[in-house]
Biopython code that builds the backbone (N, CA, C, O; Angstrom):
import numpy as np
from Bio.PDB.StructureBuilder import StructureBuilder

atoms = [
    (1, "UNK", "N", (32.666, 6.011, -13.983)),
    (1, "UNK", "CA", (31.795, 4.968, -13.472)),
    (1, "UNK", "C", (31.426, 5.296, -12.028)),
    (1, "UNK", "O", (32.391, 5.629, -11.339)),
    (2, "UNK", "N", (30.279, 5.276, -11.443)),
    (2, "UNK", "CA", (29.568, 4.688, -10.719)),
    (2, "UNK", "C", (30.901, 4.209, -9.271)),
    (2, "UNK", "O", (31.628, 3.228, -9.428)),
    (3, "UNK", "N", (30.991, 5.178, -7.857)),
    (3, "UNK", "CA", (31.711, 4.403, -7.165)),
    (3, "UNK", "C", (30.286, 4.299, -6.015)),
    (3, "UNK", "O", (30.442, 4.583, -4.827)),
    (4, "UNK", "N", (29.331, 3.988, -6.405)),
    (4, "UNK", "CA", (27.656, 3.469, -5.197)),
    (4, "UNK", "C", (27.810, 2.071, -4.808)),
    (4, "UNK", "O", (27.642, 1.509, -5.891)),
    (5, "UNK", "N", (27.940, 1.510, -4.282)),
    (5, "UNK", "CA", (28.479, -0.487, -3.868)),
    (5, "UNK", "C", (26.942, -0.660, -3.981)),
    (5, "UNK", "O", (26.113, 0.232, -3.803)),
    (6, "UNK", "N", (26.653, -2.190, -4.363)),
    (6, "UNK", "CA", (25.697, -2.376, -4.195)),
    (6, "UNK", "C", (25.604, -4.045, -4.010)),
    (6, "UNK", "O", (26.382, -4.868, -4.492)),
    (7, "UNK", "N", (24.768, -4.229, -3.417)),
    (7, "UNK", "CA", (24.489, -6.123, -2.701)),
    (7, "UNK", "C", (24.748, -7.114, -4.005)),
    (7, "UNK", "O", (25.694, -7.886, -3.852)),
    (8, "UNK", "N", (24.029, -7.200, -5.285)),
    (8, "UNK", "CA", (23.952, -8.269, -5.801)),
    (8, "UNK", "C", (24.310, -7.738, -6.658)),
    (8, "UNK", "O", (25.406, -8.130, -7.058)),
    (9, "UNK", "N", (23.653, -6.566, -7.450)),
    (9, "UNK", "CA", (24.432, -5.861, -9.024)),
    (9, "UNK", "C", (25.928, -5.559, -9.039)),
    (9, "UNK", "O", (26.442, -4.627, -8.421)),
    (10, "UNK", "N", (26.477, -6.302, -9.687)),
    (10, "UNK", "CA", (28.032, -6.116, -9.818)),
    (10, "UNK", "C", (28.299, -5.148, -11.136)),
    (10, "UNK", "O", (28.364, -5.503, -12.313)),
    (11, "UNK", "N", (28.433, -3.828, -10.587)),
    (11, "UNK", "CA", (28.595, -3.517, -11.790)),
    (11, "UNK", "C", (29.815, -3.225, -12.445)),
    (11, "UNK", "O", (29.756, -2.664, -13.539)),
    (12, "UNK", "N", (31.110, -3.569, -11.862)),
    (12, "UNK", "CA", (32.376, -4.068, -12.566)),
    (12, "UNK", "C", (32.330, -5.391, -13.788)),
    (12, "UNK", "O", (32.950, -5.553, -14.839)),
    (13, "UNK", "N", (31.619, -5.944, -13.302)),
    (13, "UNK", "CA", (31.179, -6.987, -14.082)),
    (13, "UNK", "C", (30.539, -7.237, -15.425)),
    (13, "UNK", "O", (30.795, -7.603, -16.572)),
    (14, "UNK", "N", (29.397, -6.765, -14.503)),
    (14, "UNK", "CA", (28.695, -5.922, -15.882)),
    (14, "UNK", "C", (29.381, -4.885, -17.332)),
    (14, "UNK", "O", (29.342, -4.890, -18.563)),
    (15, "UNK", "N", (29.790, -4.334, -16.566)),
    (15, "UNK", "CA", (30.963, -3.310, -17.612)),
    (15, "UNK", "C", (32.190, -3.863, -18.225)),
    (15, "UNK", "O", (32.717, -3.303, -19.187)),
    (16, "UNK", "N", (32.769, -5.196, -17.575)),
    (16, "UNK", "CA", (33.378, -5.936, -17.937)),
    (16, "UNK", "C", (33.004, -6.998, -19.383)),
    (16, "UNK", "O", (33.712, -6.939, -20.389)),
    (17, "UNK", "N", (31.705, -8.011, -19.275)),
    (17, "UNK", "CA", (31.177, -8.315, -19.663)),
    (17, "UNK", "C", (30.385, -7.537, -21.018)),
    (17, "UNK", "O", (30.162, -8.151, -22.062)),
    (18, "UNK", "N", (29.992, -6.037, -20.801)),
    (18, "UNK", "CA", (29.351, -5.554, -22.136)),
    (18, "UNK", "C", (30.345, -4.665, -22.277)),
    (18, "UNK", "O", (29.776, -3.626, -22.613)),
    (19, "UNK", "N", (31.459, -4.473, -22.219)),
    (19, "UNK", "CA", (32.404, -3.695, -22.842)),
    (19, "UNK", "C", (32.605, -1.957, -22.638)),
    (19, "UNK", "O", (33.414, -1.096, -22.985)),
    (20, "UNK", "N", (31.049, -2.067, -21.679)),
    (20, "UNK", "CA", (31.048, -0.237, -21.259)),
    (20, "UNK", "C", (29.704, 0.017, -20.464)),
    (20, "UNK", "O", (28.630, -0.562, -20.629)),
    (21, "UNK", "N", (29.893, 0.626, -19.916)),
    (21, "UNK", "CA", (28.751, 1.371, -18.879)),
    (21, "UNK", "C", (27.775, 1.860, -19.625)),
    (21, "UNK", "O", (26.636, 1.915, -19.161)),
    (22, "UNK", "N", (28.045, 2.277, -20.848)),
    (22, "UNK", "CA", (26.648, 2.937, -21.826)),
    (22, "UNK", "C", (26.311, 1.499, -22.087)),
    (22, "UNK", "O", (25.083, 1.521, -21.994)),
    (23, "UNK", "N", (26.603, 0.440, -22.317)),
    (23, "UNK", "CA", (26.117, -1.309, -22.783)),
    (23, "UNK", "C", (25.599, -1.402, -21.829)),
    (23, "UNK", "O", (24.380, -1.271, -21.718)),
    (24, "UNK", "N", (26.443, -1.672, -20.809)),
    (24, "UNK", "CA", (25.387, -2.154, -19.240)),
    (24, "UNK", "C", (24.151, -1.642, -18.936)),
    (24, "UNK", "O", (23.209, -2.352, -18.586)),
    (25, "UNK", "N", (24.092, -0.226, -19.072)),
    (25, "UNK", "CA", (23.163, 0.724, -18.919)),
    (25, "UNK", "C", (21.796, 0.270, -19.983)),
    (25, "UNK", "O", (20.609, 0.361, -19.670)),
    (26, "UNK", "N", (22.351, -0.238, -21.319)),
    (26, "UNK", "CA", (21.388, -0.261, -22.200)),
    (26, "UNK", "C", (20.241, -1.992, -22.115)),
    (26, "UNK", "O", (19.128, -2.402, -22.443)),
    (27, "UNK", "N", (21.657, -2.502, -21.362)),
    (27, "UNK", "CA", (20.653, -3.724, -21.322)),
    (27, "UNK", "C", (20.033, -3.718, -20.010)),
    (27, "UNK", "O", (18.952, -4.296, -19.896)),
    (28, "UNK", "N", (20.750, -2.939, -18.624)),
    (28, "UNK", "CA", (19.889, -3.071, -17.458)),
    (28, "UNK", "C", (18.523, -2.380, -17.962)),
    (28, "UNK", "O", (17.660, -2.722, -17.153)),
    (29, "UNK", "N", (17.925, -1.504, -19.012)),
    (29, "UNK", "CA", (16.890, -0.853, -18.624)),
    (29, "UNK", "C", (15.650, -2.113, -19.172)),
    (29, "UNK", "O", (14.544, -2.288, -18.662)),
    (30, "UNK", "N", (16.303, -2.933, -20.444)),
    (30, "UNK", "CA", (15.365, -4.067, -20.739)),
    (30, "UNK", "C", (15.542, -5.289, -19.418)),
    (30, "UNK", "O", (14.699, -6.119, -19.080)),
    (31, "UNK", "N", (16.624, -5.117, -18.960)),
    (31, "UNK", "CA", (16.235, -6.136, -17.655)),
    (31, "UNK", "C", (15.575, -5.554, -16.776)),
    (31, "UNK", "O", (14.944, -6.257, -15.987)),
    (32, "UNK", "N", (15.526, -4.022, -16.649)),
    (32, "UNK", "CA", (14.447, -3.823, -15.023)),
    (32, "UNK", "C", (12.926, -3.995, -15.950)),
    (32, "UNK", "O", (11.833, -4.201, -15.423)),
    (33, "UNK", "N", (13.099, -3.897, -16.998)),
    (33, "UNK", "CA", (11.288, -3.390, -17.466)),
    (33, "UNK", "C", (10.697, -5.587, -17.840)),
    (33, "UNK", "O", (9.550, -5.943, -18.109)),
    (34, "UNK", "N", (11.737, -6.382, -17.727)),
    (34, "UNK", "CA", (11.313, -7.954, -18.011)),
    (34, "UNK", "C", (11.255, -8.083, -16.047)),
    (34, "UNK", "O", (10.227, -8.184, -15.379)),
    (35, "UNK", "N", (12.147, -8.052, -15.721)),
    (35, "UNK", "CA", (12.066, -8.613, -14.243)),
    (35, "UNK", "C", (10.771, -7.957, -13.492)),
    (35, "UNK", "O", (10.125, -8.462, -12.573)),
    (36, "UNK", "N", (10.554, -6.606, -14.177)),
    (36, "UNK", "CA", (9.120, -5.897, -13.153)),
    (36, "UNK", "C", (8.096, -7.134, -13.416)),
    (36, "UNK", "O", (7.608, -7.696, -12.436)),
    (37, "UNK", "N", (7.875, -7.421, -14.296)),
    (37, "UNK", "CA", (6.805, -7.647, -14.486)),
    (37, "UNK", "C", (7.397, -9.697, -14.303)),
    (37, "UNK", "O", (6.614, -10.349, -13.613)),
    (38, "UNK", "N", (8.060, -10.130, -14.615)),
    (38, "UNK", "CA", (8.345, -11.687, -14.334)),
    (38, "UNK", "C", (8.201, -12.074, -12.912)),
    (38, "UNK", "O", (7.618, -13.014, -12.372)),
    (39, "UNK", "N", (8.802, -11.217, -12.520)),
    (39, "UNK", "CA", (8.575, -11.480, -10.717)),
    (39, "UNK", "C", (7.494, -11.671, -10.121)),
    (39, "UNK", "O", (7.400, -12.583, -9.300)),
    (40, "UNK", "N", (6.580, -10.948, -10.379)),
    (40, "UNK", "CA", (5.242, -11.342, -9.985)),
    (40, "UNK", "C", (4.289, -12.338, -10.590)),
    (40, "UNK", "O", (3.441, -13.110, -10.145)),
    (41, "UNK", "N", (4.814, -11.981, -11.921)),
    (41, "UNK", "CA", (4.141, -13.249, -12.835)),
    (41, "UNK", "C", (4.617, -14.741, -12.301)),
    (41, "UNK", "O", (3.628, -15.470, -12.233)),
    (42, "UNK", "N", (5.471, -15.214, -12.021)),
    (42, "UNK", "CA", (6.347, -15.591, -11.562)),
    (42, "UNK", "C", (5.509, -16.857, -9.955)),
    (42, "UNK", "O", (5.057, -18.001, -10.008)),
    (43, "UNK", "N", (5.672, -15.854, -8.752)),
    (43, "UNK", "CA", (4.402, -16.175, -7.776)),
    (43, "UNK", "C", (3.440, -16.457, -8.461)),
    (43, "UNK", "O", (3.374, -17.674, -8.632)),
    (44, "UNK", "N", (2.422, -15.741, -9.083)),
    (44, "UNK", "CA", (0.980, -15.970, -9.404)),
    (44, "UNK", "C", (0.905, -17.615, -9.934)),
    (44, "UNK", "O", (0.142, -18.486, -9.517)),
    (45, "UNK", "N", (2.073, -17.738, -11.109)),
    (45, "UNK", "CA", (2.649, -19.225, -11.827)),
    (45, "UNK", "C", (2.200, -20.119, -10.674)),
    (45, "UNK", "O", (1.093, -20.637, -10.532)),
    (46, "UNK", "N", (3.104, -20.190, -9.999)),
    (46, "UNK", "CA", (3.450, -21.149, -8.837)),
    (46, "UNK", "C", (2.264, -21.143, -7.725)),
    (46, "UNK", "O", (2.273, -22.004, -6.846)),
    (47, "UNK", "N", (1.108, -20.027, -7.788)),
    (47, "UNK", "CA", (0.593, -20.229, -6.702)),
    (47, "UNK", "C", (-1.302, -20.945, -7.486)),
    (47, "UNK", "O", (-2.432, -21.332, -7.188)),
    (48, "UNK", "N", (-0.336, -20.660, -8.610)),
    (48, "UNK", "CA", (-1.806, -21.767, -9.735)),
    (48, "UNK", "C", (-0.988, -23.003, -10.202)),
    (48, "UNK", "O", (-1.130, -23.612, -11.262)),
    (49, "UNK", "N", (-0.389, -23.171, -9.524)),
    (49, "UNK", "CA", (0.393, -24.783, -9.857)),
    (49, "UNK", "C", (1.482, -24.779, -11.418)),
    (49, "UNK", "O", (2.074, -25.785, -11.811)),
    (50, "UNK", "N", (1.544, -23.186, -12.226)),
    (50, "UNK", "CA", (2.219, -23.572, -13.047)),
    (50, "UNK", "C", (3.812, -23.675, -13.220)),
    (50, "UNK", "O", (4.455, -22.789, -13.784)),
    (51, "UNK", "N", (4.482, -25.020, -12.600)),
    (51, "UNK", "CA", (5.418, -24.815, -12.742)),
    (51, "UNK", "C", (6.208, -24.811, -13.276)),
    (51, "UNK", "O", (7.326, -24.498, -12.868)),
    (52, "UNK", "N", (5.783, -25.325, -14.928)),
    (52, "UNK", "CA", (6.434, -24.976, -16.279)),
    (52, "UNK", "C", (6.437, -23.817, -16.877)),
    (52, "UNK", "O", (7.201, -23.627, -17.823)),
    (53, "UNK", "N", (5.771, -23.056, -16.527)),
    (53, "UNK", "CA", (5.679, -21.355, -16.930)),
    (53, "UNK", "C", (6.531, -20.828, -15.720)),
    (53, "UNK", "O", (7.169, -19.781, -15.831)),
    (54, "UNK", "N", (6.531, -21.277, -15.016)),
    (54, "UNK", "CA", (7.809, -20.363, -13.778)),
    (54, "UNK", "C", (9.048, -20.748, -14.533)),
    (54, "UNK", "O", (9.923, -19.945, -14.856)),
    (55, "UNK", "N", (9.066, -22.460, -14.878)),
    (55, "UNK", "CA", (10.499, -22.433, -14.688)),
    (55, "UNK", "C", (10.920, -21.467, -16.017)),
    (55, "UNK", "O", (11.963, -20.815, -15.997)),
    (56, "UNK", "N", (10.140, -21.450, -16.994)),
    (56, "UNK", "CA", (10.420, -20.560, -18.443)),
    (56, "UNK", "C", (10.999, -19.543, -17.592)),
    (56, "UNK", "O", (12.221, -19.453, -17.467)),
    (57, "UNK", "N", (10.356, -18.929, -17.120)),
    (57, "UNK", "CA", (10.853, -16.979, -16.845)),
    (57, "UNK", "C", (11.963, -17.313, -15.789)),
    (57, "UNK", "O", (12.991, -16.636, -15.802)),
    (58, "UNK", "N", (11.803, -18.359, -14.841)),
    (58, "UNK", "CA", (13.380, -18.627, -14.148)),
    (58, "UNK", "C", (14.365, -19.019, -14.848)),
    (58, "UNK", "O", (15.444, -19.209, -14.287)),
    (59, "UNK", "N", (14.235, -19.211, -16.101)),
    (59, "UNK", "CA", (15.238, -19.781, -17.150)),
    (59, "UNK", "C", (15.795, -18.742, -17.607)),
    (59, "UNK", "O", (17.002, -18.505, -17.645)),
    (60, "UNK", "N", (14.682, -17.912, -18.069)),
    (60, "UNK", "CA", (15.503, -16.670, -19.016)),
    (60, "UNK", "C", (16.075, -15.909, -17.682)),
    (60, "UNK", "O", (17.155, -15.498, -18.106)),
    (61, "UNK", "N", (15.981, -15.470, -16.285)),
    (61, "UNK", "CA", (16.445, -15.116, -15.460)),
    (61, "UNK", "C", (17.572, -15.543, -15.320)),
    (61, "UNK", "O", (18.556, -14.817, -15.174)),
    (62, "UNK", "N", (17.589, -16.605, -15.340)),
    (62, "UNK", "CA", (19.230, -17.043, -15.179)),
    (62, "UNK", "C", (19.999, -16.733, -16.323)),
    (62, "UNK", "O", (21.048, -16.092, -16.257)),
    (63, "UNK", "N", (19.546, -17.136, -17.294)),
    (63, "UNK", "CA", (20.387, -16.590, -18.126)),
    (63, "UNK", "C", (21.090, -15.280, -18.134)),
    (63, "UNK", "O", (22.289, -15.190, -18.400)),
    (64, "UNK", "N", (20.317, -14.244, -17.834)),
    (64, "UNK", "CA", (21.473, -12.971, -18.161)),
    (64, "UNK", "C", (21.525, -12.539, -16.780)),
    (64, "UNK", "O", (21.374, -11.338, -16.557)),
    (65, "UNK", "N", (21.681, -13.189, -16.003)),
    (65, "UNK", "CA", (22.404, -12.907, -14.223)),
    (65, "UNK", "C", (23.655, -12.563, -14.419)),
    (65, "UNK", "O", (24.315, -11.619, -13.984)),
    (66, "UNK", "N", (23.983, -13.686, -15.325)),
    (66, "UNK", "CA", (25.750, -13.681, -14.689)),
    (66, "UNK", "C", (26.194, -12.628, -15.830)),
    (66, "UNK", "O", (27.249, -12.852, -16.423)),
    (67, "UNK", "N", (25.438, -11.498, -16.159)),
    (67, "UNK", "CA", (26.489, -10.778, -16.878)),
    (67, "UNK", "C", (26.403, -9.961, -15.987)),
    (67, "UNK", "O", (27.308, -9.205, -16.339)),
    (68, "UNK", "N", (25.917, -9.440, -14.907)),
    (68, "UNK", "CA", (25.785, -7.915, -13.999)),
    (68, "UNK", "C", (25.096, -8.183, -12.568)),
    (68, "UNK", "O", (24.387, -7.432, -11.898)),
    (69, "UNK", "N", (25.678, -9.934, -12.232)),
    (69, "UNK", "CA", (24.688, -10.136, -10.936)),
    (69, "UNK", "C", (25.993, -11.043, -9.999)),
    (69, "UNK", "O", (26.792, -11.832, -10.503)),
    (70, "UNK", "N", (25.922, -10.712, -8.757)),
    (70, "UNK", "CA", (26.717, -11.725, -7.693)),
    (70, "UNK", "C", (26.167, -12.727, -7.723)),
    (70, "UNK", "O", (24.988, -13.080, -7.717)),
    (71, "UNK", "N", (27.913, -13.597, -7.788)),
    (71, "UNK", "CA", (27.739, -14.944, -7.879)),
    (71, "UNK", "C", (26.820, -15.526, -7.101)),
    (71, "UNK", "O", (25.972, -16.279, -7.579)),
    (72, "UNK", "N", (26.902, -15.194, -5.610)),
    (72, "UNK", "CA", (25.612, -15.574, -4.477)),
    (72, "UNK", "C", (24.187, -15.849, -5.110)),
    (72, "UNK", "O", (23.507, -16.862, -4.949)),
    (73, "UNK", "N", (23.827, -14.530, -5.999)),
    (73, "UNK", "CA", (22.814, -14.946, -6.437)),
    (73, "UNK", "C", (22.763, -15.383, -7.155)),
    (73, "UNK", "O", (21.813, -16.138, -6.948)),
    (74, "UNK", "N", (23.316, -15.675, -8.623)),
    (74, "UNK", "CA", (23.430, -16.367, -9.745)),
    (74, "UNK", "C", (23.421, -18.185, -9.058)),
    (74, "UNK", "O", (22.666, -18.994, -9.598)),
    (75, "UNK", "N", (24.017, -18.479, -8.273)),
    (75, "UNK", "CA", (23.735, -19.645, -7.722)),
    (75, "UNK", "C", (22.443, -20.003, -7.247)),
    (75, "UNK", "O", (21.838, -21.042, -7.513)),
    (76, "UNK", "N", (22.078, -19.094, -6.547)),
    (76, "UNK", "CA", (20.660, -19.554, -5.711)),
    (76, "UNK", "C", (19.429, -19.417, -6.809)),
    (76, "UNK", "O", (18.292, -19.859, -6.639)),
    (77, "UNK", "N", (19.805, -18.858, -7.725)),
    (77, "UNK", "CA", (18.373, -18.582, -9.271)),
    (77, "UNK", "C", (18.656, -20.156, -9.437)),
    (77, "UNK", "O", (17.886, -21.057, -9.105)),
    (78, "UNK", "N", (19.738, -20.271, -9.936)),
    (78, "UNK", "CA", (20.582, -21.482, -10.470)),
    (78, "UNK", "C", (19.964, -22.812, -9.897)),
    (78, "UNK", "O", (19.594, -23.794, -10.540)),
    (79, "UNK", "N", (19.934, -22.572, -8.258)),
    (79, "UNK", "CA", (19.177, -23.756, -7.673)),
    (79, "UNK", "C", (18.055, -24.214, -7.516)),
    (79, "UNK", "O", (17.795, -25.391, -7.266)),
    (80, "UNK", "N", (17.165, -23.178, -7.671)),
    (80, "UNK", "CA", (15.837, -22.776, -7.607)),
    (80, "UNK", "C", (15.203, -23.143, -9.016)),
    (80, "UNK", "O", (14.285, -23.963, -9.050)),
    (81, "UNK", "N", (15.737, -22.473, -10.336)),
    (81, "UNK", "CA", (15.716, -22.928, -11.767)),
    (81, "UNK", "C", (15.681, -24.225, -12.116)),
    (81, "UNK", "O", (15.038, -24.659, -13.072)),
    (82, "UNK", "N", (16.578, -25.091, -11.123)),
    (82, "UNK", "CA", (16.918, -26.685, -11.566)),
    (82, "UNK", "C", (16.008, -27.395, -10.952)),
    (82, "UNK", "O", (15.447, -28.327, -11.528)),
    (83, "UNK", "N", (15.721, -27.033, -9.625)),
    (83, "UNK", "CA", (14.586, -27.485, -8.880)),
    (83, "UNK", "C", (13.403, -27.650, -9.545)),
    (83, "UNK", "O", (12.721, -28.675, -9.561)),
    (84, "UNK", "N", (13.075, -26.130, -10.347)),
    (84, "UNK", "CA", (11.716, -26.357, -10.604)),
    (84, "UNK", "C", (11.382, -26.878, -11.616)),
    (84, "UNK", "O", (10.193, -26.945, -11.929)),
    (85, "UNK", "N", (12.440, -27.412, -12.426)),
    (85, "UNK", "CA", (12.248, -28.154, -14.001)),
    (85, "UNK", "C", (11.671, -29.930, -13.503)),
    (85, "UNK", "O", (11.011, -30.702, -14.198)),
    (86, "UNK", "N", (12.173, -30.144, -12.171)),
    (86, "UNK", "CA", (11.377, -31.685, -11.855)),
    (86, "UNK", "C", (10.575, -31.884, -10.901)),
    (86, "UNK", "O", (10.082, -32.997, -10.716)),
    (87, "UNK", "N", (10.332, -30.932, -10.200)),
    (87, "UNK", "CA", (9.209, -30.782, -8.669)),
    (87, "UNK", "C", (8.041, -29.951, -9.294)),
    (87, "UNK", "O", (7.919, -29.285, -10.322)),
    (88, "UNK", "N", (7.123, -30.315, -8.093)),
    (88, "UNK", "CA", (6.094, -29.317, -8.555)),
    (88, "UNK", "C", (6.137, -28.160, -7.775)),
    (88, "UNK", "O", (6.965, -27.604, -7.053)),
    (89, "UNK", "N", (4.734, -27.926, -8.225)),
    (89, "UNK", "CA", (4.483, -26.176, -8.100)),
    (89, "UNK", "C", (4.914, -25.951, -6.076)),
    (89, "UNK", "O", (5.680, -25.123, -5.583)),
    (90, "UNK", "N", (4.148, -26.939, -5.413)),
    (90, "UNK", "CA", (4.078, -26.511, -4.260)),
    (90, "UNK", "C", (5.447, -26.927, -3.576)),
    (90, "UNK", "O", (5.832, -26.312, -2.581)),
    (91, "UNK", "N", (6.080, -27.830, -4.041)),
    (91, "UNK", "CA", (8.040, -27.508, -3.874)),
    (91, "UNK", "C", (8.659, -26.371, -4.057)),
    (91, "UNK", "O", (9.417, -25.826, -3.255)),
    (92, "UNK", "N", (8.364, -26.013, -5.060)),
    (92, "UNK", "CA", (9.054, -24.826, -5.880)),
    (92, "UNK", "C", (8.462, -23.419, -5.166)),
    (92, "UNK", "O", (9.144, -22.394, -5.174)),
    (93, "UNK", "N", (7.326, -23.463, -4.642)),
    (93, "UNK", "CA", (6.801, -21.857, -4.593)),
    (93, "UNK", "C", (7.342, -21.198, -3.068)),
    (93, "UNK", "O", (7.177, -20.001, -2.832)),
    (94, "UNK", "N", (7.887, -21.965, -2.247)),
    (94, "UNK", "CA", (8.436, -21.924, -1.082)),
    (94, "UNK", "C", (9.515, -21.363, -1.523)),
    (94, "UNK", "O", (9.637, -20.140, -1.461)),
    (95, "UNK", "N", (10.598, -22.257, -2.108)),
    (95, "UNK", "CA", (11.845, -21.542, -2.062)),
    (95, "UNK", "C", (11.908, -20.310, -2.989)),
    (95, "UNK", "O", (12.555, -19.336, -2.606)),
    (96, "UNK", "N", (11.044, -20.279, -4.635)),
    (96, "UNK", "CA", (11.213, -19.003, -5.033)),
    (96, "UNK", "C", (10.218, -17.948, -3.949)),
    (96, "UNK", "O", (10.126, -16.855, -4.508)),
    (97, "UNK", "N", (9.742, -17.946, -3.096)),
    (97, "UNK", "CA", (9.346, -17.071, -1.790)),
    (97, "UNK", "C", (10.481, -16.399, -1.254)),
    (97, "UNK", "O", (10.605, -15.175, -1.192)),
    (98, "UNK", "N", (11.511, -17.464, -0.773)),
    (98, "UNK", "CA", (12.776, -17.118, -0.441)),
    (98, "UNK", "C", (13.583, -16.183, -1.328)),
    (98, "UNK", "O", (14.264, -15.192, -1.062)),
    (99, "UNK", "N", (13.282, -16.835, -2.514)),
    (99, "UNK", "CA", (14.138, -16.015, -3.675)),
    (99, "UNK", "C", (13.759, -14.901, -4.001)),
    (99, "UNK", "O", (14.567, -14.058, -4.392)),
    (100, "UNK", "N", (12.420, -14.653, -3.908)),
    (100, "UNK", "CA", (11.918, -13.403, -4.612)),
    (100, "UNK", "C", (12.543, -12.271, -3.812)),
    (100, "UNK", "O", (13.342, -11.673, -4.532)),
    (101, "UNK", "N", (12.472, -11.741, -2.549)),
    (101, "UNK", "CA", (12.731, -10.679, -1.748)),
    (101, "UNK", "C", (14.130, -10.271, -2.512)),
    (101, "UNK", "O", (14.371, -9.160, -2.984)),
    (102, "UNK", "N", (15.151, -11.616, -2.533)),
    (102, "UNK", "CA", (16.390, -10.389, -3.288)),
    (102, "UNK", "C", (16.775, -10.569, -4.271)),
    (102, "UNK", "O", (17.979, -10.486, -4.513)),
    (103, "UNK", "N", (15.369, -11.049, -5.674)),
    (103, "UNK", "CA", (15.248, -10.615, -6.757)),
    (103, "UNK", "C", (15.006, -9.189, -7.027)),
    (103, "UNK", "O", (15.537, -8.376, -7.784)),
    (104, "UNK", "N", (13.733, -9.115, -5.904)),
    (104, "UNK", "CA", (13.455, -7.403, -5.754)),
    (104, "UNK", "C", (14.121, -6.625, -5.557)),
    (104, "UNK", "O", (13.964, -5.514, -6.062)),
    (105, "UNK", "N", (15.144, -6.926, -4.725)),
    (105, "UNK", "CA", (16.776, -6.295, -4.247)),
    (105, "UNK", "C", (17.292, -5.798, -5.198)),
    (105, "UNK", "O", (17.555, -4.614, -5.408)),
    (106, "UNK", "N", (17.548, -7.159, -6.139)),
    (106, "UNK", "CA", (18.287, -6.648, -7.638)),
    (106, "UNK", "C", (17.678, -5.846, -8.271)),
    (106, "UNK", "O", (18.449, -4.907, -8.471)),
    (107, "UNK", "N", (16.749, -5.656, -8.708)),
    (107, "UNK", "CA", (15.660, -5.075, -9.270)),
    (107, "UNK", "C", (15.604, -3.307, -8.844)),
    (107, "UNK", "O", (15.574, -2.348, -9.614)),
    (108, "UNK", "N", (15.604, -3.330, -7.261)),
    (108, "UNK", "CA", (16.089, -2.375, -6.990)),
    (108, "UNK", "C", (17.363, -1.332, -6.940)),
    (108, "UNK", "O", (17.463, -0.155, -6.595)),
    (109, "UNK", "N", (18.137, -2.149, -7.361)),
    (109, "UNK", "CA", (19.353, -1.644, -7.409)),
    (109, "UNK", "C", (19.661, -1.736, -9.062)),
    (109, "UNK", "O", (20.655, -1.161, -9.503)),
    (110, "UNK", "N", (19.066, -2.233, -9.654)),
    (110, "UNK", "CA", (19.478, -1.557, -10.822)),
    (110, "UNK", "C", (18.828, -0.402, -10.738)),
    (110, "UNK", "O", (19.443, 0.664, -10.786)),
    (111, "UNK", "N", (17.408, -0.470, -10.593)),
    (111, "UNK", "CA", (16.578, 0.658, -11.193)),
    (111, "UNK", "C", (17.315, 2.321, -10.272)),
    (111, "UNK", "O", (17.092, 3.492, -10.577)),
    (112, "UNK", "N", (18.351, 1.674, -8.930)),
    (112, "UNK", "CA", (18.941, 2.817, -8.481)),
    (112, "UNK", "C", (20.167, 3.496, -9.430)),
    (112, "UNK", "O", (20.384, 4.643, -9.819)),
    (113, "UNK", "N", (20.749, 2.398, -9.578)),
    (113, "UNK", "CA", (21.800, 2.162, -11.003)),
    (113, "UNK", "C", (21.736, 3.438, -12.272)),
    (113, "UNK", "O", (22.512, 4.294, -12.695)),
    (114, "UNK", "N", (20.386, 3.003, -12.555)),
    (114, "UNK", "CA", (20.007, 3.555, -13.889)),
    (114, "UNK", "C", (19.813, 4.687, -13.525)),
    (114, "UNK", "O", (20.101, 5.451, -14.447)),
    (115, "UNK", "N", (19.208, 5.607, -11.982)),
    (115, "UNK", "CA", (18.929, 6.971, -12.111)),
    (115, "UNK", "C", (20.046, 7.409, -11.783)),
    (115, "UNK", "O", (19.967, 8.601, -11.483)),
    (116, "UNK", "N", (21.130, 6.967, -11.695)),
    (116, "UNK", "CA", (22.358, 7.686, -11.856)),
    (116, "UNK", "C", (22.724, 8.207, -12.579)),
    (116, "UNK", "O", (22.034, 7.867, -13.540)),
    (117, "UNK", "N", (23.395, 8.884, -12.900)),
    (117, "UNK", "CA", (23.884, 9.696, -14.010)),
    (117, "UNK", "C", (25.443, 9.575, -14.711)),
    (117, "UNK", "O", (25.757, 10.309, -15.648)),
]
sb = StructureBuilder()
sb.init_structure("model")
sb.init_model(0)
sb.init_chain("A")
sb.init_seg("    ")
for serial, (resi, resn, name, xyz) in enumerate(atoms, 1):
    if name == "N":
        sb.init_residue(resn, " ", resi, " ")
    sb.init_atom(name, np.array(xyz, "f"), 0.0, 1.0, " ", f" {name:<3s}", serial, name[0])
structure = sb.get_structure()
């Protein structure tokens, strides 16, 4: 395994959780290729007022955080997710602003993850 530290991808966790580094490996590559493209979809949602289509893709986001993501962040999706199921768009698009930069983080660090060998 992998001794690279990284900010939010836990990947003890991860390997914990799917039973092996070839598992982790197999589901980070369907999570970097959903998050490329949710993340931005994501803003665009919120900056056309939809904040029932954000909270969808912040939903399924949360969901598979906590198999390969720090708790730090699994909370703050978590808060952001709950938020946006009863506020609107222009509540919500502020703080996922906040959120997005170290979604991208994660995002980045898997996709560093994965060119490992």
């Amino acid at each position: 395994m992998s001794a690279h530290q990284f900010s939010d991808l836990d990947v003890p966790r991860g390997v914990s959780m799917m039973g092996s580094e070839a598992s982790l490996r197999k589901i980070l590559h369907t999570v970097q290729e959903s998050m490329a493209g949710n993340l931005p979809e994501i803003a665009v949602m919120l900056a056309g007022g939809d904040v029932v289509g954000a909270n969808r893709l912040l939903h399924a986001i949360k969901g598979y955080l906590p198999i390969f993501a720090s708790d730090a962040l699994i909370e703050r999706v978590t808060e952001v997710e709950k938020i946006s199921k009863a506020e609107i768009a222009t509540t919500v698009a502020p703080l996922y602003a906040e959120l997005a930069p170290r979604l991208e983080g994660l995002l980045g660090e898997i996709r560093d993850f994965l060119a490992q060998s």
